[in-house]
C-alpha positions in Angstrom: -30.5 -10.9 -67.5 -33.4 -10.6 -65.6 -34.7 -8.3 -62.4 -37.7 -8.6 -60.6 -39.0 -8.7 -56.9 -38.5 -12.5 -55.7 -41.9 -14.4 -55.4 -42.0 -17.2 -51.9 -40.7 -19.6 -54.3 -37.4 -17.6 -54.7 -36.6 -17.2 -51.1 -35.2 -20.4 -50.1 -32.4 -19.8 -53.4 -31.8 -16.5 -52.5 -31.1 -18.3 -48.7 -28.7 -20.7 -50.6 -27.0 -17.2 -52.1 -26.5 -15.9 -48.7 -25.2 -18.9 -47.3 -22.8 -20.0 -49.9 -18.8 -19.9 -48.4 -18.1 -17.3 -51.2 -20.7 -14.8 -49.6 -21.9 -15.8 -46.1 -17.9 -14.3 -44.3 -18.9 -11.2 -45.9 -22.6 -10.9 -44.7 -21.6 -12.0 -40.9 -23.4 -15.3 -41.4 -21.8 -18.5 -41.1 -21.4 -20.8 -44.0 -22.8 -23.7 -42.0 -26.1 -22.2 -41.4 -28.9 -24.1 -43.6 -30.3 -21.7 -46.1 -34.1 -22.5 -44.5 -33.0 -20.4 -41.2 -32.2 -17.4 -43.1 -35.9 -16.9 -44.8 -37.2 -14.6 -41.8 -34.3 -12.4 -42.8 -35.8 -12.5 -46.5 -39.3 -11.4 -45.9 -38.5 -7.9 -44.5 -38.9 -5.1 -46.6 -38.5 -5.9 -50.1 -36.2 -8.4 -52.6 -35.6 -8.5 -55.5 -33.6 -11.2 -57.7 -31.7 -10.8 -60.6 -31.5 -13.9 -62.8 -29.6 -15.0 -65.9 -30.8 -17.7 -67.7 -33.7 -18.8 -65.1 -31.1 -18.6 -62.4 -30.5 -16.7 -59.8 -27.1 -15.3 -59.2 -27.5 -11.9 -57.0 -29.8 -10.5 -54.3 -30.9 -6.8 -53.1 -33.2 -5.9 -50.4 -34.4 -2.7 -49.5 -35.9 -2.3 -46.1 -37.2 1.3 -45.3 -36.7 3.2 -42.3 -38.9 3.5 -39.6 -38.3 6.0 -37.3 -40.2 8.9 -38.2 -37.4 11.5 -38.7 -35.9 8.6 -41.3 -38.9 8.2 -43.5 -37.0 9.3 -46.6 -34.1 6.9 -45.7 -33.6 3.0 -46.6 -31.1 0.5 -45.7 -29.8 -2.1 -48.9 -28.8 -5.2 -48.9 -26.9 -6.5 -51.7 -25.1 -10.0 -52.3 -23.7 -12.0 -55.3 -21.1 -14.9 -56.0 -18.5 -13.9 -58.1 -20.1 -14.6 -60.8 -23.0 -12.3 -60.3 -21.0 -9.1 -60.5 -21.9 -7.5 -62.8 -26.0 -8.4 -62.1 -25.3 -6.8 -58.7 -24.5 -3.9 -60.8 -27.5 -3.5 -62.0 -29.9 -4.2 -59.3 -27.9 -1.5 -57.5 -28.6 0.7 -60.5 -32.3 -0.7 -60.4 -33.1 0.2 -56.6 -31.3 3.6 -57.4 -33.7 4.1 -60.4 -36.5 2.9 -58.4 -36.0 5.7 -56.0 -35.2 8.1 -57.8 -38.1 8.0 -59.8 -41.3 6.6 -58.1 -40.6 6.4 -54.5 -40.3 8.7 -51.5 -36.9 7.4 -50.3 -34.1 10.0 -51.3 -31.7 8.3 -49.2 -30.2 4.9 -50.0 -27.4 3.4 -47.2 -25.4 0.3 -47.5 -23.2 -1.1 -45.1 -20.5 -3.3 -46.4 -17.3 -5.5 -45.6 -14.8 -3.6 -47.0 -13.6 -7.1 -49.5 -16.9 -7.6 -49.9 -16.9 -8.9 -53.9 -19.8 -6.5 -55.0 -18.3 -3.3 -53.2 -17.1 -2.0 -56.8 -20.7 -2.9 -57.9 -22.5 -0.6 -55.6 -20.1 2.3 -56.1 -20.2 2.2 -60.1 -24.2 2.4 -59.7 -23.8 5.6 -57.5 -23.5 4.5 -54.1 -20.4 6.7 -52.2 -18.1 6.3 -49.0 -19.6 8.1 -46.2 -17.8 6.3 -43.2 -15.5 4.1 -42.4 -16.6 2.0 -38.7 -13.4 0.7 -37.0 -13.6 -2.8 -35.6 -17.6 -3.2 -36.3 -17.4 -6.4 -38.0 -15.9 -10.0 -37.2 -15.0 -12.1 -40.0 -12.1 -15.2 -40.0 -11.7 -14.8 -36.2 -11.0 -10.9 -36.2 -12.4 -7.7 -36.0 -13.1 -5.9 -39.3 -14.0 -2.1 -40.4 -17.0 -1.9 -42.2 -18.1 0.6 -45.0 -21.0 2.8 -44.9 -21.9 3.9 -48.8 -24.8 6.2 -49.3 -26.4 7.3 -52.5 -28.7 10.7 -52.2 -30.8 11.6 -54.8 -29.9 15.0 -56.4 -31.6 18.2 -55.1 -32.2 17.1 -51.6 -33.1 19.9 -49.7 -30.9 20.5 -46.8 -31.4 22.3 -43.6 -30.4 25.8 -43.2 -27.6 26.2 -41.2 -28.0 27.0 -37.5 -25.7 28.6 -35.4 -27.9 27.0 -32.1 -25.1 24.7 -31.1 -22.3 26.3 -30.4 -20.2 25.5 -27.1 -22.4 26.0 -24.5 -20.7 28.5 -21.6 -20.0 26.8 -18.6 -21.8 26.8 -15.6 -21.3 26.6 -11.9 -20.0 22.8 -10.7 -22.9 21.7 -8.6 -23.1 18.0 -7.2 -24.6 15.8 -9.8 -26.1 12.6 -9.1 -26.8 9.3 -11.2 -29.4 6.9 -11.1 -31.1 4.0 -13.3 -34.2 5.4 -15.2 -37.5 4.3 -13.5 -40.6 4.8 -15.4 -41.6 7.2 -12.3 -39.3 9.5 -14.5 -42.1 9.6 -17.7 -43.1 12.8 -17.3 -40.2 14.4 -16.9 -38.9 12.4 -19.9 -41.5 13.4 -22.1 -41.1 17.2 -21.0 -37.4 16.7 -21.8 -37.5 15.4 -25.3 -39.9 18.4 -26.4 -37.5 21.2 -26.3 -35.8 22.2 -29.5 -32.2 21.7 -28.3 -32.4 18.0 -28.0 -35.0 17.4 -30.6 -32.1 18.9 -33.2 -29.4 16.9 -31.9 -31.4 14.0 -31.4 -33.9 11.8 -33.2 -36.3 11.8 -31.1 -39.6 13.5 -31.9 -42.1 15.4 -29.8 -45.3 12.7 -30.3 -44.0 10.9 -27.5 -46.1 11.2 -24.2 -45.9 10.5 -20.7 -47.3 7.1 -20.9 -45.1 6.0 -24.4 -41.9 6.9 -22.3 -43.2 5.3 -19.0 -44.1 2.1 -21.1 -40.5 2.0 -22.8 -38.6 3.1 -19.2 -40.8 -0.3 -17.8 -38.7 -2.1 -20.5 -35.7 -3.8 -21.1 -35.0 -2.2 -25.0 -31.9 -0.7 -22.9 -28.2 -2.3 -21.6 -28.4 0.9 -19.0 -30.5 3.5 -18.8 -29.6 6.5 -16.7 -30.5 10.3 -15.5 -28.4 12.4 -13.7 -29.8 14.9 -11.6 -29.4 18.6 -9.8 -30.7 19.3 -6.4 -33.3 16.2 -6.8 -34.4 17.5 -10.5 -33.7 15.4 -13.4 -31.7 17.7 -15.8 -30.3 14.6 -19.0 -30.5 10.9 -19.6 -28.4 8.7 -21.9 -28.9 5.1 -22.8 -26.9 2.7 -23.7 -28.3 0.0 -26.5 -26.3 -2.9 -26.9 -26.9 -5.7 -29.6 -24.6 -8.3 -28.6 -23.8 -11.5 -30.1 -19.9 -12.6 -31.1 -20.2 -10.7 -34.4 -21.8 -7.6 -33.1 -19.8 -6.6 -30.1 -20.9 -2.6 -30.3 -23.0 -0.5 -28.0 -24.5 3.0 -29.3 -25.2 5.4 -26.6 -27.9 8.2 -27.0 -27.6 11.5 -24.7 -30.1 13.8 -23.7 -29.5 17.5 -21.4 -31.8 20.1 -21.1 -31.2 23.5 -22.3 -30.5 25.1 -19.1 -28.3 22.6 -17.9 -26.2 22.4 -20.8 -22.3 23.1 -19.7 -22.9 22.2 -16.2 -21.4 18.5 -16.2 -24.2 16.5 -16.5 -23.4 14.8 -20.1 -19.9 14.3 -18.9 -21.2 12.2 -16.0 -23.7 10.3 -17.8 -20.7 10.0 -21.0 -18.4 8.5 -18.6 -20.8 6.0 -16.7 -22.2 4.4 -20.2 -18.6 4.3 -21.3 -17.4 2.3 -18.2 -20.5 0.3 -18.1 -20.2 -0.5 -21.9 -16.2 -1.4 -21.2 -16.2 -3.1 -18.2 -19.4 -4.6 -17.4 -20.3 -5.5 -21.1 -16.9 -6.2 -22.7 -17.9 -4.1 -25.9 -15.3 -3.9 -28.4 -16.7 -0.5 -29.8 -18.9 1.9 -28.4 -20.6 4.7 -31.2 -22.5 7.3 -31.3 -24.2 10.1 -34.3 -24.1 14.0 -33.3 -25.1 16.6 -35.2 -22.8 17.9 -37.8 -23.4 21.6 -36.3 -23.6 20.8 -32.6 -19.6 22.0 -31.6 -19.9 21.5 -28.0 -20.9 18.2 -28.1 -18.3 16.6 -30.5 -15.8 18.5 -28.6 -17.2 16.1 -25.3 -17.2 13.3 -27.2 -13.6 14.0 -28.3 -12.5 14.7 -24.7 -14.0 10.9 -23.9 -12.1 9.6 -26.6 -14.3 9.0 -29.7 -13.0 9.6 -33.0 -15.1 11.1 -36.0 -15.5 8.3 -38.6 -17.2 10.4 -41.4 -20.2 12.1 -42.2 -23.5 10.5 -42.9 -25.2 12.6 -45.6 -28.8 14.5 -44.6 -29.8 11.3 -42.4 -32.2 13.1 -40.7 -35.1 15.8 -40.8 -35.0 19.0 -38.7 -36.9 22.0 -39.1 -36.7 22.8 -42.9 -34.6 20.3 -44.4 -32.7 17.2 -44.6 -29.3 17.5 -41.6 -25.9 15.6 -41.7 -24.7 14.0 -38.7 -20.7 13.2 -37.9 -20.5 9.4 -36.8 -17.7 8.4 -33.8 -16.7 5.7 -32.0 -14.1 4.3 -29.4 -12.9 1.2 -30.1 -11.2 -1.1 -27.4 -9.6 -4.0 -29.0 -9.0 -5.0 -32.4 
């Protein structure tokens, strides 16, 4: 056996791989797709190929995060027939060593059908359950789970331990009113997303200025963007991002409130509108979201909407002085 990074030559066998009827169920890709359509997919991040006897017979690739509080994070991809097993294995092994030892990624996530044939090959090179997503996958005409398996390299240093979160106390009901988000609304945006309470529970940073959040508001990265506001004052925001496509029915919503407003309704109404708007208008099968594995008061929200915690995704995320876990949960419609 053989490992090394695929040359262009490779690509279009490694297509074929991911195409085969064997494989392609289990990757969300139709076994009728022509192996040529799948090389864009193939030159992102980096491949490798591990071949016995000249040929190739499974595929990894590792594509780096790039959001800024993720640098240390990447996301694998690993495929085999049935008779690559045991070369999956390895190449799972490989990236792990590669890591571990000359790169700054101490993170390593792979998301996986739960029959998925090289499952067992992942977890025997180190790779370990961290969640379990309800209905986030569609393969033979239903809705699947699928696995997410991280592997984290030893002596990561984690964030102390901040008691910053707890359930906010509850403040007076005042009217509170929601609106689309208009790129008029950059400045308070960027004045929003620079205060520590929703840079920890977020993962957003505070580079972004006035005319980056006026840019991305003018947009259309967003299924429905919102603020809800106090006496004319914009006090949260949440957003809805929604994929699409048949295989991919799933919206994750993001939720901002400032400090002082926290406990006074305002991520309750903005919750409620995203989850009607991702239900009823969008026909999502599953909405998710990531919180903080500290922040009490909001997983106890999310709870009251209806989300359920679907495990734990090991120090995802910096903040402050160390790596932070965040509890992943979802509502899921139909099945």
């Amino acid at each position: 056996m053989h490992i090394r990074p695929l040359e262009e030559a490779d690509r279009l066998a490694a297509a074929a791989i991911r195409v085969r009827p064997d494989v392609a169920p289990y990757l969300g890709v139709s076994a009728q797709r022509r192996p040529e359509t799948c090389l864009a997919d193939l030159r992102k991040g980096h491949v490798l190929g591990a071949f016995r006897d000249g040929q190739m017979v499974a595929v990894a690739q590792l594509r780096p995060s790039s959001r800024m509080r993720m640098r240390h994070v990447a996301s694998v991809d690993l495929y085999c027939g049935a008779e690559g097993i045991d070369e999956a294995e390895a190449l799972a092994a490989h990236l792990v060593y590669i890591c571990d030892h000359w790169l700054q990624l101490w993170k390593l996530e792979l998301a996986a059908d739960p029959e998925a044939p090289w499952l067992e090959a992942a977890h025997k090179a180190g790779f370990e359950l961290e969640q379990t997503r309800r209905s986030r996958r569609w393969r033979a005409g239903e809705s699947r789970d699928e696995l997410l398996l991280g592997w984290v390299q030893s002596g990561l240093r984690i964030a102390t331990p901040t008691s910053a979160s707890p359930l906010p106390p509850r403040l007076p009901k005042r009217p509170i009113t929601l609106r689309p988000a208009v790129p008029d609304d950059a400045e308070r945006f960027a004045t929003l997303h620079h205060e520590d309470s929703v840079l920890r529970g977020t993962l957003q940073t505070p580079l972004r200025n006035a005319d980056t959040w006026r840019g991305m508001l003018g947009g259309d990265q967003t299924a429905a963007s919102l603020v809800a506001e106090i006496d004319g004052r914009l006090v949260g925001s949440g957003a809805l991002f929604a994929p699409g496509g048949p295989a991919h029915q799933t919206g994750v919503i993001g939720l901002s409130v400032e400090t002082a407003s926290q406990g006074c309704g305002a991520g309750t109404a903005i919750m409620r509108e995203l989850i009607r708007i991702g239900r009823d208008d969008l026909g999502l099968r599953r909405i998710e979201l990531e919180v903080d594995a500290e922040n009490v008061g909001a997983r106890g929200l999310y709870a009251k909407l209806g989300f359920v915690e679907e495990g734990l995704r090991r120090q995802g995320s910096w903040r402050i002085d160390g790596y932070a876990s965040a509890i992943s949960m979802a509502i899921v419609y139909r099945s």
